[in-house]
Backbone as a chain_set.jsonl record, in Angstrom:
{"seq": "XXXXXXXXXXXXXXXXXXXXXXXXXXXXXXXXXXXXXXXXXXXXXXXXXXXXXXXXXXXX", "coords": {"N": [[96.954, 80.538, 122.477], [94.568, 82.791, 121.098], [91.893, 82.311, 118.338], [90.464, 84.254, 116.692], [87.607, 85.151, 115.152], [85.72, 86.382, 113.273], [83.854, 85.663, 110.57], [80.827, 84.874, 110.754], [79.506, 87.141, 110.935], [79.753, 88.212, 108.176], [79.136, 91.09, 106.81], [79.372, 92.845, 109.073], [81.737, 92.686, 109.738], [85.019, 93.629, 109.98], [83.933, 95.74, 112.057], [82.963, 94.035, 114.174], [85.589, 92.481, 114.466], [87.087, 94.297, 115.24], [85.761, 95.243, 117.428], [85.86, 92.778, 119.124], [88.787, 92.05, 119.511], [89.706, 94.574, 121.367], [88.011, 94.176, 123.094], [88.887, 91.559, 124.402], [91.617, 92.038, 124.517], [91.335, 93.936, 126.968], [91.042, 92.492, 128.85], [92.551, 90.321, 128.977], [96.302, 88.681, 128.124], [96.945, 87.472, 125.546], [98.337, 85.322, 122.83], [96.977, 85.972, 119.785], [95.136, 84.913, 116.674], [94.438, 86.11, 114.247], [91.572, 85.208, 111.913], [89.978, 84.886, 109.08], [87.841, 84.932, 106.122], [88.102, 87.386, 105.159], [89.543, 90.238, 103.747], [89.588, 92.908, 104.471], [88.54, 93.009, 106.961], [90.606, 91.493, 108.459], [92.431, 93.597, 108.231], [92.275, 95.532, 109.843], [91.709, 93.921, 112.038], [94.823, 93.415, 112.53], [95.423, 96.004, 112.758], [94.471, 96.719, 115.026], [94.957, 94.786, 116.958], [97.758, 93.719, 119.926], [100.743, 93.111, 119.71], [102.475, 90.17, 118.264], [100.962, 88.511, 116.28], [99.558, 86.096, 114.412], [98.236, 84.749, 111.337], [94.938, 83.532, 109.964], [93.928, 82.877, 106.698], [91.598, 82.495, 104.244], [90.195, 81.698, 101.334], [87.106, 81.516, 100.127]], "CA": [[96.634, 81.409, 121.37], [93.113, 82.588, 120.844], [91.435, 81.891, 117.326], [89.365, 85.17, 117.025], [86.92, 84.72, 113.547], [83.874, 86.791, 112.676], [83.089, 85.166, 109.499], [79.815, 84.754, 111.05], [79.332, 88.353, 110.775], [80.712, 88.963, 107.477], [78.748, 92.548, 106.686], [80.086, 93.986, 109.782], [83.65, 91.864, 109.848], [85.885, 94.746, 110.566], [83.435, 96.345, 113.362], [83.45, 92.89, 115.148], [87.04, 92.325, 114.772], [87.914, 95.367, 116.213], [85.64, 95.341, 119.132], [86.31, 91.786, 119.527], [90.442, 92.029, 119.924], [89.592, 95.759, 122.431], [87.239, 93.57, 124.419], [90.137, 90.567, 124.436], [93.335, 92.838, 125.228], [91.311, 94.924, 128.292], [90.721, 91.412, 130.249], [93.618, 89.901, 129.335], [97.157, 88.907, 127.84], [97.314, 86.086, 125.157], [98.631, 85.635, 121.841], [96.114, 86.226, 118.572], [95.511, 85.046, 115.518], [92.663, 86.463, 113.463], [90.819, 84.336, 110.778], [88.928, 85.681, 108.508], [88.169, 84.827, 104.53], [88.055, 89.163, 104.264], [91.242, 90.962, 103.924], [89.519, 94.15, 105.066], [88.429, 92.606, 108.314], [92.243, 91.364, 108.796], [93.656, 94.421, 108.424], [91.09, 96.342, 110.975], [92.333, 93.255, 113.015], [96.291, 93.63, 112.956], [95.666, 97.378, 113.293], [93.598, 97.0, 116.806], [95.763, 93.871, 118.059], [98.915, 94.405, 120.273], [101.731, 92.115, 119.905], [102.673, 89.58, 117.517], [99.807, 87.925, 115.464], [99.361, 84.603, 113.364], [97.195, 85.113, 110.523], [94.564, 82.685, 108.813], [93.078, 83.504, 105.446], [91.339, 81.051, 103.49], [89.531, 82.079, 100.533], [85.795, 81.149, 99.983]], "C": [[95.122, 81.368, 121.156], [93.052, 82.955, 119.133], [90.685, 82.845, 117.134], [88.921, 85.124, 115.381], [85.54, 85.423, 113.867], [83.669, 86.209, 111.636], [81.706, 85.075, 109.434], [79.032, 86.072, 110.377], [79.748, 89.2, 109.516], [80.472, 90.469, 106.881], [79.359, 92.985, 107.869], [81.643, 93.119, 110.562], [84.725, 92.66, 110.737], [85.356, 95.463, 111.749], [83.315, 95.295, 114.538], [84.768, 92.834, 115.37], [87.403, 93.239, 115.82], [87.506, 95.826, 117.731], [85.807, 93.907, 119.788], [87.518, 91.662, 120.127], [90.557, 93.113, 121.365], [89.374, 94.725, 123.406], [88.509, 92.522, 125.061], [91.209, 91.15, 125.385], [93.049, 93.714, 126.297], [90.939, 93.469, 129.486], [92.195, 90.927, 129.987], [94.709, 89.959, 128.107], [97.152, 87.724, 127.006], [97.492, 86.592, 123.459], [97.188, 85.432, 120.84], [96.036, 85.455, 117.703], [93.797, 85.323, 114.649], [92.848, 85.442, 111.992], [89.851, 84.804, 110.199], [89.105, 85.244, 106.829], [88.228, 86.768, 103.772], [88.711, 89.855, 104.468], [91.029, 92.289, 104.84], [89.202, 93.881, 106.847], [89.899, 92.335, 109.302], [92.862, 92.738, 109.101], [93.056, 95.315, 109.105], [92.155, 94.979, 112.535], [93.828, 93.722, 113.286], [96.524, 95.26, 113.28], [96.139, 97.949, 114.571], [94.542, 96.027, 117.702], [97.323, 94.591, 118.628], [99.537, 93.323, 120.645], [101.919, 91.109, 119.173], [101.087, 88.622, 116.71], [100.175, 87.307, 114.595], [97.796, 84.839, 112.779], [96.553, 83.994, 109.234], [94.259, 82.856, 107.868], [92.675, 82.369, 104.572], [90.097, 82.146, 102.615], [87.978, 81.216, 99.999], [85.116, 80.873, 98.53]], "O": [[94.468, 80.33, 121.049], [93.896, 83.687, 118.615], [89.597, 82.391, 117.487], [89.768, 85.071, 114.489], [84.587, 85.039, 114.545], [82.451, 86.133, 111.796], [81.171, 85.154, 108.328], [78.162, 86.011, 109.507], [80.02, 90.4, 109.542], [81.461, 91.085, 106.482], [80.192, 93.825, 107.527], [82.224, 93.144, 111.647], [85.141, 92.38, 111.861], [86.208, 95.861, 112.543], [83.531, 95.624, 115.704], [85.173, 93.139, 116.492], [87.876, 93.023, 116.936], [88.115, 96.342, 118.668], [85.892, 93.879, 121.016], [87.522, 91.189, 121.263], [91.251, 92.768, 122.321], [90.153, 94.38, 124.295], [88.995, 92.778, 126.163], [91.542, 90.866, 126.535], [93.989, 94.341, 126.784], [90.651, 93.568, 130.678], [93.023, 91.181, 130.861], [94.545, 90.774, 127.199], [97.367, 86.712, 127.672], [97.085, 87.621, 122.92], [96.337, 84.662, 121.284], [97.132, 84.898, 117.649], [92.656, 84.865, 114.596], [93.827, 85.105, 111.327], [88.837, 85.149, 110.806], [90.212, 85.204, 106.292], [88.327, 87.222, 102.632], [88.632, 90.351, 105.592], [91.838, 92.723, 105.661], [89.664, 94.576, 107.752], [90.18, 92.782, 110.414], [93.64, 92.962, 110.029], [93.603, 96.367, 108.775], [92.887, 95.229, 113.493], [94.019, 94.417, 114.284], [97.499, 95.718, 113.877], [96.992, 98.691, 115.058], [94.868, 96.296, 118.858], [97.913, 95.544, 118.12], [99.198, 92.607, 121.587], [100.847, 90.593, 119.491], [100.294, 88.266, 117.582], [101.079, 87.718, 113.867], [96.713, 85.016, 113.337], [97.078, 83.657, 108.173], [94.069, 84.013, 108.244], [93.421, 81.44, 104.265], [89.389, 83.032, 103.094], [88.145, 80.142, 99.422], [83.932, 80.545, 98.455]]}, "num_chains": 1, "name": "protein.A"}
């Protein structure tokens, strides 16, 4: 399972996420789980991912 987390990035959260998971799911096949303390970033994530997802959220 990969651990995928922009937090780093949190102004552009959701534009990482989503080219983060693309970039991910055109090399290969593994399960997800996005981490993120920003709901809007999450849900950009479970949009773009394909296939079951485990989801962290921790509030800041």
């Amino acid at each position: 399972m990969l651990d995928i987390n922009c937090a780093t990035m949190r102004e552009r959260g959701p534009e990482m996420m989503e080219w983060v998971i693309s970039t991910i799911q055109e090399e290969m096949e593994a399960a997800i789980c996005l981490d993120s303390p920003d709901a809007d970033t999450l849900e950009v994530g479970l949009r773009v991912a394909r296939g079951p997802v485990m989801i962290k959220f921790y509030h800041c």
